[in-house]
N, C-alpha and C positions, 0 to 999 in steps of 0.2 A: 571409836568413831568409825565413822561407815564412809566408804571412798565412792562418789558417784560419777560415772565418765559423763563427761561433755564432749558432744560434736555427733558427726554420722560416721557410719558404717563406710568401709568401700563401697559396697555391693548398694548401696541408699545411692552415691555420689555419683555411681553407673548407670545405676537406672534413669537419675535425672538427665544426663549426658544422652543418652539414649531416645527419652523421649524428647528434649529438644533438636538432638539431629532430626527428627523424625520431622517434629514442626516446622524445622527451617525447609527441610527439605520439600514440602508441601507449602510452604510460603513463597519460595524460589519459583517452582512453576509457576503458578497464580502471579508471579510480580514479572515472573519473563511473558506472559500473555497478556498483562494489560501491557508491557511496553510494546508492545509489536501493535495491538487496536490502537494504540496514541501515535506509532507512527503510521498506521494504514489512514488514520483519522488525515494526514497531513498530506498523504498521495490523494485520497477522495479530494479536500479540498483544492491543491491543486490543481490535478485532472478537469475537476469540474471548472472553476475556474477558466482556466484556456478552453475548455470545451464551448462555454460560454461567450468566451468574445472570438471563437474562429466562426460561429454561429453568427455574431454580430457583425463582423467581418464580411461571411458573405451574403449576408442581407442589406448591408450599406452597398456592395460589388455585385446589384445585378448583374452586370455585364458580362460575369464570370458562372451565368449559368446555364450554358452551352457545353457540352460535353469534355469540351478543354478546360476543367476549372482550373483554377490553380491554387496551390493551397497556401496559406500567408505562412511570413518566417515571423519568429516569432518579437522583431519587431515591429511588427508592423498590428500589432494586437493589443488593446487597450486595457493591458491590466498590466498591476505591479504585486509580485510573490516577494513572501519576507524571506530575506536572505537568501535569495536567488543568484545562479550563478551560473556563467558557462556551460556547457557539458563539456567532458573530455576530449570530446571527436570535434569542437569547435564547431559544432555544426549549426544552422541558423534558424532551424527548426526545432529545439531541443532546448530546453530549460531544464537547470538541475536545483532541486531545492537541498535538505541534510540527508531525507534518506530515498527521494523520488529523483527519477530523469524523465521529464516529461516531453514527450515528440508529437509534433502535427504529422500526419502522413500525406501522400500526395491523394488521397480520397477524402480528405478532411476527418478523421479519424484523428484523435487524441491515445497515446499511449502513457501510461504512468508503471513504469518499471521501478520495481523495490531494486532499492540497490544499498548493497555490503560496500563499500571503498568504490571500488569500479568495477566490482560486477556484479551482475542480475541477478536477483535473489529470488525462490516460492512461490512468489505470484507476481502479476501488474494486472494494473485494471487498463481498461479499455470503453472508452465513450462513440456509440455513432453517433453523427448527426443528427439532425431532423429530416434532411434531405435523402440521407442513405436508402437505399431499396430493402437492406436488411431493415432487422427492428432495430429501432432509434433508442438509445439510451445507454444506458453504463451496464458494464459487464466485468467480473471477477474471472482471470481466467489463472489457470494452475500455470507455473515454468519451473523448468530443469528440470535434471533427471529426479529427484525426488517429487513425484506429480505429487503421489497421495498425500503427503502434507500441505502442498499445495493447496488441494480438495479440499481437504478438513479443514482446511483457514479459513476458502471461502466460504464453504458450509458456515461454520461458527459466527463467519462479521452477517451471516442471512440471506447471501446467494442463494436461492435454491432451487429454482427452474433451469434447467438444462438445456444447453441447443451443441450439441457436440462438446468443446470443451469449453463454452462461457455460462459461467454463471450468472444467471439476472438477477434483479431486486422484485419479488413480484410485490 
């Protein structure tokens, strides 16, 4: 009678080891980049969002378009963010969603900072007005000391006209 081995080799059972490292580890990047677009997705919305009723805001506040504007807190703005909350700093211009802290400026300026826990993270986006003297619109702008990754975010979500360090949407 003849004896026939059943099973694999070591060297078979490394190789498959080997190339699934290889594919996880090429699926992990790809799955850490859509999760960062899903939450850039949540600052755009956001951002925009308040950018839109601080607009509606001071288009109801004539009054307020004398060189003294003023810029509204953010109760006083007619929208509701899901799962919105305080910011840290208590402050009355400032909305924080899960992963944005969203601020009115005293120019009417909209800021949307990524945020880790409680601090700024790669980029925040940034909304003018329509009244601003600069150009009016949303801009990706790079933060912290790691700019270039920054860059290459905003590159990648399709910023790609420059004006110093804002990215546009053209």
């Amino acid at each position: 009678m003849k004896l026939t081995k059943h099973g694999f080799t070591l060297t078979e059972l490394m190789a498959v080891v080997i190339i699934i490292g290889i594919l996880a580890g090429i699926g992990f990047g790809s799955y850490q980049k859509a999760i960062e677009r899903s939450r850039f997705s949540e600052g755009l919305a956001a951002g925009a969002a308040v950018q839109e009723a601080v607009n509606r805001y001071y288009y109801e506040n004539t009054d307020l378009s004398d060189g003294s504007r003023k810029y509204p807190k953010m109760a006083y703005l007619d929208i509701g963010l899901a799962n919105a909350k305080d910011c840290a700093s208590k402050n009355d211009y400032c909305v924080r969603t899960k992963y944005f802290e969203v601020i009115v400026n005293n120019t009417g300026r909209v800021y949307a900072y990524h945020m880790k826990g409680n601090t700024r993270q790669l980029y925040y986006l940034l909304w003018l007005p329509s009244f601003d003297s600069s150009r009016a619109g949303e801009a990706c702008v790079p933060f912290g000391s790691n700019t270039t990754e920054g860059v290459d975010f905003c590159k990648s979500m399709g910023y790609t006209v420059q004006s110093g360090s804002l990215y546009y949407k053209p």
